[in-house]
C-alpha positions in Angstrom: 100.4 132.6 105.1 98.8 130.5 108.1 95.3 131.8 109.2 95.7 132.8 112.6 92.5 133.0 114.8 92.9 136.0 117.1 93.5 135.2 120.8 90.7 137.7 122.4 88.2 135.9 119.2 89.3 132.3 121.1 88.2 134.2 124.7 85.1 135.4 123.2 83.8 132.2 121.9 84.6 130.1 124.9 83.3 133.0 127.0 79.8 132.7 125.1 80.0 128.9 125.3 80.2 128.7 129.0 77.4 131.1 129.6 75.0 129.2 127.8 76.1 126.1 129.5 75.8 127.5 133.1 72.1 129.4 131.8 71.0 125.9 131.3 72.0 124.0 134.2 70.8 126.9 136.6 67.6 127.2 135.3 65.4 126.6 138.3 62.7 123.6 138.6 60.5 126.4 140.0 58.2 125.3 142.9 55.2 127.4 143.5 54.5 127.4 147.5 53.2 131.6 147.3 50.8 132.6 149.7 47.1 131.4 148.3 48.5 128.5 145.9 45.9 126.0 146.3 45.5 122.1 144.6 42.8 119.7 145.0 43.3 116.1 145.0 41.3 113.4 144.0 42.0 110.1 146.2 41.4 106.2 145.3 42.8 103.1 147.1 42.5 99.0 146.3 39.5 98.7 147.8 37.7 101.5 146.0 37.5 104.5 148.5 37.3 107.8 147.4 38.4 110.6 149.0 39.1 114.5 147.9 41.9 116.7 149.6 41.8 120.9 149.4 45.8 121.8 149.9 46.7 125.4 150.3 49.2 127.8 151.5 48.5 130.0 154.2 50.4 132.3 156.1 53.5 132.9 157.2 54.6 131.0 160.2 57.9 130.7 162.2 59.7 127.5 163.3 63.2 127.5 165.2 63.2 131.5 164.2 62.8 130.5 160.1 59.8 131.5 158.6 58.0 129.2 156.5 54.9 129.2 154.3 51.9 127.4 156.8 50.3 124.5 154.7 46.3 123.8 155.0 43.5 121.5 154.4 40.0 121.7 153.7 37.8 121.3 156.9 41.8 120.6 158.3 41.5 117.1 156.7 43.8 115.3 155.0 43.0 111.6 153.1 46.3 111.3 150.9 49.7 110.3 152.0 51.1 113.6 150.5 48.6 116.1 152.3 48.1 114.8 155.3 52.6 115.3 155.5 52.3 118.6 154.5 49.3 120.2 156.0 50.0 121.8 159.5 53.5 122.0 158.9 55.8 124.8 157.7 57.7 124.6 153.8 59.8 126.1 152.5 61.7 126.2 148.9 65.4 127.4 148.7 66.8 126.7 145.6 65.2 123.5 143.5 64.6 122.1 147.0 60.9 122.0 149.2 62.5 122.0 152.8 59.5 120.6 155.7 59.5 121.2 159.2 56.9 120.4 161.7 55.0 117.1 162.8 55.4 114.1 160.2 52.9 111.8 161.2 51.1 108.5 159.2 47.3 109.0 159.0 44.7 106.1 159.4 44.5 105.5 155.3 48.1 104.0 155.8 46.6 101.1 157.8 49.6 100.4 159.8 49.0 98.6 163.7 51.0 101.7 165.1 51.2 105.0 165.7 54.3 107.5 164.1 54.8 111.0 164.6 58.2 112.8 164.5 59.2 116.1 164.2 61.1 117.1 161.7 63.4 120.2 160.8 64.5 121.4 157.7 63.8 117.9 156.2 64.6 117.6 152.1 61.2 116.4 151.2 61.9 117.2 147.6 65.0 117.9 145.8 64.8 118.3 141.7 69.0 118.2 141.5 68.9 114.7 143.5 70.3 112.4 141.4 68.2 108.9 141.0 68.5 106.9 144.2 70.1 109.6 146.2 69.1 110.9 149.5 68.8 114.9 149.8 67.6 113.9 153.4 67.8 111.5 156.2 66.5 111.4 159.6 66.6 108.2 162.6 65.7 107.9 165.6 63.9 105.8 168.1 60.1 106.4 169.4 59.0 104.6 172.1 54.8 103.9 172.4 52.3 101.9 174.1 49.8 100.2 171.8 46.7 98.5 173.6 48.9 97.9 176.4 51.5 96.4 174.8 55.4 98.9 175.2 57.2 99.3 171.7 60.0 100.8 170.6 60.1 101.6 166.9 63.4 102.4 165.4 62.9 104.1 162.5 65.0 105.8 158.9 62.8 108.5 157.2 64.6 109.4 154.1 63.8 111.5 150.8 64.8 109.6 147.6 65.6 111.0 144.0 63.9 109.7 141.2 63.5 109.8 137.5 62.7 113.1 134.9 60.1 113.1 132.4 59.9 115.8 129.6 56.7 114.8 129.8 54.6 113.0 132.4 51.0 111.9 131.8 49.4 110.3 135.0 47.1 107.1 135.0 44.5 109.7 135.7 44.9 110.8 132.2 46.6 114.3 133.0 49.7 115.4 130.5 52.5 117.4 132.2 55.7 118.6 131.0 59.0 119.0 132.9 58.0 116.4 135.3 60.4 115.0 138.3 60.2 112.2 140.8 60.8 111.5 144.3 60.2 109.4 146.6 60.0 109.2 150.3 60.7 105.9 152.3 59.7 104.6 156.5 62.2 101.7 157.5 60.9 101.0 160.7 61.9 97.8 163.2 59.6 97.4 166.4 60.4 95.4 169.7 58.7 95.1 172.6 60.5 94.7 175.9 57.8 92.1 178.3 58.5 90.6 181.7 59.5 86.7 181.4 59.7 85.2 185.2 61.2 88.0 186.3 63.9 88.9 183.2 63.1 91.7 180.5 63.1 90.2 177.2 62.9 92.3 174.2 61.0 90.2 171.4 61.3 91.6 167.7 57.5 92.4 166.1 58.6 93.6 163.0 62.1 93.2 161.3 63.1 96.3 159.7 61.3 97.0 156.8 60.0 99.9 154.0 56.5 100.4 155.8 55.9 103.2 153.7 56.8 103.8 150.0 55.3 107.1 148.6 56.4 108.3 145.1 55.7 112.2 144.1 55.6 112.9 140.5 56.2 116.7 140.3 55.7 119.4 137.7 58.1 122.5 137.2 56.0 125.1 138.1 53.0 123.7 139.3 53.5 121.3 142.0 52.7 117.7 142.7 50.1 116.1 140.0 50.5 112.2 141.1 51.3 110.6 144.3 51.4 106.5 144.8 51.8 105.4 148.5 52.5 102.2 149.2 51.8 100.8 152.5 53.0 97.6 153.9 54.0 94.9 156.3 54.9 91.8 157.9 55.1 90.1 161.2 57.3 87.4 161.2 57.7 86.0 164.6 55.8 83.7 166.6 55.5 86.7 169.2 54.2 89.0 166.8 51.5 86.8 165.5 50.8 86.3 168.9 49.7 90.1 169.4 48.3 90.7 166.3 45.7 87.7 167.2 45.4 89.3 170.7 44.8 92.8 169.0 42.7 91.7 166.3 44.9 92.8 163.5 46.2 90.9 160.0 50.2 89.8 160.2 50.7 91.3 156.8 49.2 94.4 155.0 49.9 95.8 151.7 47.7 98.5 150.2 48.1 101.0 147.3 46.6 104.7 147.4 46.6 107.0 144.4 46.6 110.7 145.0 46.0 112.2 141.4 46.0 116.0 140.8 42.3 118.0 140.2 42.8 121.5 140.0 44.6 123.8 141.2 45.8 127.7 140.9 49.1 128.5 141.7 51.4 132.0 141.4 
């Protein structure tokens, strides 16, 4: 006689098969942002400057009637790259994601000749599910400013990028972590400058668009960020633009490296 396998045996083993499968893929990258979370930062650059950043989560706060958790600083100063986009602004986490709204704005560590500040709503700044070079978010826009006299418009893409997992993770500081993911986020910007030439506007090009700002995250499942590299950059490539930046006193290229590298921290 053939064996014959039951049918409801069949249902039962499939059944048990596709609830592990599902347990596993929605187990949460957990992201702690509760209310007195704090992590400290030690920060170095290229040229050997060392900095410290106190991060912590304050109180609740509402933006375009969503209520976030209000980030902080220390003395409400912020050295690193990561910090200084976080603190004063709202996050949130829904799902695997960290969701940011508020003002995004480069500090003077990125040594850019130009001021950027945006506000931004709901932004993906993190997204553990984003597959490598994917964008969970992107924002453009154009943002006009007047720099030692001189009118620019700077067209810009702000965009979160996936990255890579790690089961584990050690940082150049020396720090082992486990369950670690990375993202990234990216400035294109392109600035012109509109002058009067006998009479005619002409819009000269200062900076053809380029990644100004490169700032990888390394984060931890249930800790936070550990490791942050930020790396800021540029180049003026037209006769007009070296022009200015002789005028203004500043170099036609940059690049520089900062390292944000995770202290301590306490987190619920």
């Amino acid at each position: 006689m053939k064996n014959i396998i039951p049918l409801f045996l069949i249902a039962t083993i499939l059944f048990s098969c596709s609830n592990d499968t599902d347990s596993a893929q929605s187990e949460p990258f957990v992201l702690p942002f509760n209310s007195s979370n704090y992590w400290t930062y030690d920060i170095t650059d290229d040229t050997q400057n060392n900095s410290r950043d106190s991060l912590y989560v304050g109180n609740d706060t509402v933006i375009n009637g969503k209520t976030y958790k209000k980030m902080k600083a220390k003395d409400n100063v912020a050295f690193g790259f990561y910090s200084n986009s976080l603190h004063n602004n709202g996050v949130k986490v829904s799902g695997n994601k960290l969701l940011l709204s508020g003002t995004f704005s480069l500090n003077n560590d990125q040594n850019l000749p130009f001021n950027f500040s945006l506000v931004l709503d709901d932004f993906i700044a993190f997204d553990a599910d984003a597959p490598l070079e994917g964008n969970p978010s992107t924002r453009t826009g154009v943002i006009q400013e007047i720099v030692n006299g001189y009118p620019l418009t700077i067209n810009y893409v702000l965009k979160s990028v996936g990255g890579n997992s790690y089961p584990t993770y050690t940082s150049p500081y020396g720090n082992t972590y486990s369950d670690v993911k990375s993202g990234k986020i990216v400035l294109n910007i392109k600035v012109t400058s509109t002058q009067d030439v006998g009479g005619f506007p002409i819009t000269f090009t200062i900076l053809q668009p380029q990644d100004v700002i490169i700032s990888e995250q390394f984060v931890a499942k249930n800790i936070g960020v550990v490791h942050t590299h930020t790396i800021s950059q540029y180049n003026l490539d037209s006769q007009f633009a070296q022009d200015i930046s002789n005028q203004l006193n500043i170099p036609t290229s940059y690049i520089g490296n900062q390292f944000e590298y995770l202290d301590t921290y306490v987190v619920n």
